[in-house]
C-alpha positions in Angstrom: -45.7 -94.9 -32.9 -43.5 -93.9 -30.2 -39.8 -95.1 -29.0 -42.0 -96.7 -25.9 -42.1 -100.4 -27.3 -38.8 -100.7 -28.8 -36.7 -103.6 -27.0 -39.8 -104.2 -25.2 -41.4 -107.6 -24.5 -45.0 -107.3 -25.4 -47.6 -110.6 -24.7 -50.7 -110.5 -26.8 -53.1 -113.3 -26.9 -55.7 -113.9 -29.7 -52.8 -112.6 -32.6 -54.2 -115.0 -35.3 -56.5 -112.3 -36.9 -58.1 -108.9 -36.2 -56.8 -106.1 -33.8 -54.2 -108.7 -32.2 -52.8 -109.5 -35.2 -52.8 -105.5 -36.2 -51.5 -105.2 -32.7 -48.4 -107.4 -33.5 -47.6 -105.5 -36.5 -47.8 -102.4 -35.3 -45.5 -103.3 -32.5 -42.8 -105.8 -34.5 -42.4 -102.2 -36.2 -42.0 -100.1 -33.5 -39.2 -102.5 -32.7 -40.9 -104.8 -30.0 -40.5 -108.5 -29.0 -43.1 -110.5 -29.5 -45.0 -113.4 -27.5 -48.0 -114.0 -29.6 -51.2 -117.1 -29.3 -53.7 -117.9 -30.7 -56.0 -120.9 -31.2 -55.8 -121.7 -34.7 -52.3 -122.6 -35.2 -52.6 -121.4 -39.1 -53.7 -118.0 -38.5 -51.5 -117.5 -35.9 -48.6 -118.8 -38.5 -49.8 -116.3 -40.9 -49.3 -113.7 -38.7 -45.7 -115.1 -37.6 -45.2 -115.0 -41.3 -45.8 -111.4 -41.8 -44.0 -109.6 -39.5 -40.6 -111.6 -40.4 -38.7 -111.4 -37.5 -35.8 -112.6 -36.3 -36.2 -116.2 -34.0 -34.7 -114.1 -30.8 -37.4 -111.8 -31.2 -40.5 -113.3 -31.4 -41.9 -116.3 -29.4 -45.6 -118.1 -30.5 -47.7 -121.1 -29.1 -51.3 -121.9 -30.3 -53.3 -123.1 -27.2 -56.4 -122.3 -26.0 -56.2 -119.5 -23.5 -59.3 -121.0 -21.5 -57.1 -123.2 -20.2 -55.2 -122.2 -17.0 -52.3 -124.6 -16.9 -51.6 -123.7 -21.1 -51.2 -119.8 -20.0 -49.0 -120.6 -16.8 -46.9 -122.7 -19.2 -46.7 -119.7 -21.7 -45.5 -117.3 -19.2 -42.8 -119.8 -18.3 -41.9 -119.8 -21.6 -42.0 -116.5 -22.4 -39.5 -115.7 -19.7 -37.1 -118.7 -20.4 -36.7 -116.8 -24.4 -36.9 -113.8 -23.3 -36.2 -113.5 -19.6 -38.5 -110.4 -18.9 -41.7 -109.3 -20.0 -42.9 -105.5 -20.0 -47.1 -105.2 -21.3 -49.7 -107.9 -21.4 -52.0 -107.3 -24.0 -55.4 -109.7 -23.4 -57.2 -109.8 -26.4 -58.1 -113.1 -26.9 -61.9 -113.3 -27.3 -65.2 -115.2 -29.2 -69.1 -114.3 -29.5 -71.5 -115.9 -29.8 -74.8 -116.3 -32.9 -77.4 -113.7 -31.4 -79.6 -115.5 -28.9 -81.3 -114.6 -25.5 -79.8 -115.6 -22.3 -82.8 -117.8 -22.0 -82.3 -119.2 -25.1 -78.8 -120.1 -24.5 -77.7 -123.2 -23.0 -74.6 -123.8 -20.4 -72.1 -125.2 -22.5 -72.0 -122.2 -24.8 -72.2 -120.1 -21.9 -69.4 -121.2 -19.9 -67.5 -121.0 -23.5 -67.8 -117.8 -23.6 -66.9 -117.4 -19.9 -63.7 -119.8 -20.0 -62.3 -117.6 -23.3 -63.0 -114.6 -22.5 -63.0 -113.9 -19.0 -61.4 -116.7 -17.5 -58.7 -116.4 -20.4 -58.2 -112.4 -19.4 -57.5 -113.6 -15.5 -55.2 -116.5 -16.0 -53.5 -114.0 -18.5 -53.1 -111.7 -15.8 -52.1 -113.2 -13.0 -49.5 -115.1 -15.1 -47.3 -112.7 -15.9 -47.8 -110.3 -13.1 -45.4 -111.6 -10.7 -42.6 -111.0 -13.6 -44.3 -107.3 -14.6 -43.2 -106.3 -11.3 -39.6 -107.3 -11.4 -39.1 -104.7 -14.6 -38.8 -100.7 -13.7 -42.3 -100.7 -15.3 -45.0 -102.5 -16.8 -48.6 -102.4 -18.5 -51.6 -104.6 -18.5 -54.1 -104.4 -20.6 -57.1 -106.3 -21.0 -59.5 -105.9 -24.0 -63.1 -105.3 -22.3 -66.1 -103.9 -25.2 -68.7 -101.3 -25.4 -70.5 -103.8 -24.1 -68.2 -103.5 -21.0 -70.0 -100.3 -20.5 -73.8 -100.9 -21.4 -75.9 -104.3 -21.5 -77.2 -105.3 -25.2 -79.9 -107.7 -25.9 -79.0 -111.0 -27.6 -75.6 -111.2 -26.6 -76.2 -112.2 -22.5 -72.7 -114.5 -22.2 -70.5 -111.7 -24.4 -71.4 -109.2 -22.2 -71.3 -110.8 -19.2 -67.7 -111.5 -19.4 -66.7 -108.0 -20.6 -68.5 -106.2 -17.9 -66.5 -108.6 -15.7 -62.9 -107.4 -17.9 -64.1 -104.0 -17.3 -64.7 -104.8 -13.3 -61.2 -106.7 -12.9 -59.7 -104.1 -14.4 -60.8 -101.5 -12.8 -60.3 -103.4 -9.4 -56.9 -104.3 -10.2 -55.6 -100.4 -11.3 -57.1 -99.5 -8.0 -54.8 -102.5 -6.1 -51.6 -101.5 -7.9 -52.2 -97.8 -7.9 -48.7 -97.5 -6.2 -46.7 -100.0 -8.1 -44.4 -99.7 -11.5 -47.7 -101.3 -13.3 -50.3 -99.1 -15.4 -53.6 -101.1 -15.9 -55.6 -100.4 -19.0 -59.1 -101.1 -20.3 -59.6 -100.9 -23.3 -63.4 -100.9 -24.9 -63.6 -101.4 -28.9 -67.0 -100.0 -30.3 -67.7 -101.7 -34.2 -64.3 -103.1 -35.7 -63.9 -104.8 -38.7 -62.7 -107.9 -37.3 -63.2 -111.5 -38.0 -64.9 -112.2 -35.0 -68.7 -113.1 -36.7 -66.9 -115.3 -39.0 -65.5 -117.0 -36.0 -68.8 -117.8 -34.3 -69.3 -121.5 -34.5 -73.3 -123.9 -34.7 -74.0 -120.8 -37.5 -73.7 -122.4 -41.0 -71.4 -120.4 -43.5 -73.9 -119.0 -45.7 -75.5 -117.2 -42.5 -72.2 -116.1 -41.0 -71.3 -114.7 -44.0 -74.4 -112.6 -44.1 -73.9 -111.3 -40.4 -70.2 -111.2 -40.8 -71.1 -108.2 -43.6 -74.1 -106.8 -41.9 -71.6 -105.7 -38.8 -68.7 -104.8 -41.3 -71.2 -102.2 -43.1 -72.2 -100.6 -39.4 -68.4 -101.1 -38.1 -66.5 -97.4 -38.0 -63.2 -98.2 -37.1 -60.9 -100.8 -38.7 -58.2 -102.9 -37.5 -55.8 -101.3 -37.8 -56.7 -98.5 -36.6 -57.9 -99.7 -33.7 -54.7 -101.0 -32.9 -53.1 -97.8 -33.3 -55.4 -96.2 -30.4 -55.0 -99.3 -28.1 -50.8 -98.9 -28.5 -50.9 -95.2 -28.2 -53.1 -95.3 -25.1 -51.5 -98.1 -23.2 -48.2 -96.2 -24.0 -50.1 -93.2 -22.2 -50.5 -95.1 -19.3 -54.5 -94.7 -20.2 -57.2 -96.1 -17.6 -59.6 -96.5 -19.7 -59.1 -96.5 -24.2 -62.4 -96.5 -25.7 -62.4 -97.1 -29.3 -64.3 -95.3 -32.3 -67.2 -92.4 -32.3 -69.7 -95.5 -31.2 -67.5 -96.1 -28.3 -67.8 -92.6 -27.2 -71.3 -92.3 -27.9 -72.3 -95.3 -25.8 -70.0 -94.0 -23.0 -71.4 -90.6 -23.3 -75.2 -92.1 -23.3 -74.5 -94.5 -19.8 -73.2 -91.5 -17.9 -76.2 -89.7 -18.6 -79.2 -92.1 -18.6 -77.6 -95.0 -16.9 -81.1 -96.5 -15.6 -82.3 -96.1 -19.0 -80.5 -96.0 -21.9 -81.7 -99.3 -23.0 -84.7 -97.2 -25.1 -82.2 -95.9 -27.4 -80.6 -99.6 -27.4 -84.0 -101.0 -28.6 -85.0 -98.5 -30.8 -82.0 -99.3 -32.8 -82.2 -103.1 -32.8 -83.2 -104.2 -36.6 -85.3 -107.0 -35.5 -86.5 -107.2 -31.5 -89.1 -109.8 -32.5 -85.7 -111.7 -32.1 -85.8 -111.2 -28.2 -89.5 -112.2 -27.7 -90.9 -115.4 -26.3 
């Protein structure tokens, strides 16, 4: 890890478990100071507990990011402890259990919607204001794979990462002459917990998908982490993560009206999507 983070504050939301909470370690490390949340106060504590840093250097509240007025009072907060903030890192996120966008009814939708996208714009627009007052600053917002191609099963996830990847890409364009570098980042398979996290799916289920995608996942955590830190200190557009990730970004470009054959012919089960 580079000298890029060290002294730096660095925001990540969704630091309870997975690549945030790889994300914080790498970075408490490289000598960073941290604002971390998450929902679940007890994961996010268990993170808090493992990097052991000092009180002056590290700053946590559990809320959910969803909600606008929580994140506004966050970024007031992180300023009163720290008073600056240099990179956003949006990574707060859920799915949902495999179901068509049919199937699927508005409460779970707008869910999905409130976490993931909304949660990625409040986050944003936040902390921007203080972003500029430093010499520079990063965003970067945690988009998918399925940023970059549709997948069956999975309508309200994707639908809210296509939108991280168009906000994104929109906003670099905006602040193209500013001190700000904007960065999307698109994780293919990473061992993460978020099957386990999926809620209305019994444990004995979950647990079954939850291994299903680890066994098919290429790139863990951690390393993950590693790529997302390196390329936001890079100044990187666009980070995709893992061969899969470059594979699917590879197969858009080229058949972008019809890709979706090679999507289906790799789906286990499509009886799943039929009526």
């Amino acid at each position: 890890m580079s000298t890029f983070y060290k002294n730096k504050v660095v925001v990540v939301t969704g630091s309870g478990s997975g690549m945030g909470k790889e994300i914080a370690i790498q970075l408490a490390k490289a000598g960073a100071k941290l604002a971390l949340n998450d929902w679940n106060p007890e994961t996010l504590g268990e993170t808090v507990a493992q990097l052991g840093l000092e009180s002056d250097h590290i700053l946590t509240q559990a809320f959910d990011v969803g909600k606008r007025e929580k994140v506004y009072d966050f970024a007031a907060q992180v300023i009163k402890h720290f008073g600056q903030v240099d990179v956003v890192i949006n990574n707060a996120g859920i799915a949902l259990a495999p179901a068509t966008i049919e199937r699927t009814n508005y409460e779970d939708f707008e869910k999905v919607v409130n976490i993931n996208m909304w949660g990625m714009i409040y986050g944003t627009k936040a902390f921007l204001p203080y972003l500029k007052e430093r010499p520079s600053g990063a965003i970067a917002n945690v988009s998918s794979v399925f940023g970059i191609m549709g997948y069956p099963s999975q309508g309200p996830y994707v639908t809210t990462k296509f939108a991280i990847r168009g906000f994104t890409e929109t906003l670099r364009i905006e602040l193209k002459n500013t001190n700000i570098t904007i960065s999307s980042i698109h994780p293919g398979g990473i061992k993460t917990n978020i099957v386990r996290n999926i809620e209305k799916v019994d444990d004995e289920q979950k647990e079954e998908m939850a291994k299903g995608f680890e066994e098919v996942a290429p790139t863990t955590a951690s390393q993950a982490a590693t790529i997302i830190l390196e390329g936001i200190a890079k100044g990187k557009a666009r980070i995709l993560i893992g061969k899969d990730a470059r594979s699917i970004d590879r197969l858009t470009r080229l058949f972008p009206s019809s890709y979706e054959k090679q999507v289906l012919k790799r789906i286990d089960n499509p009886a799943l999507f039929d009526e």
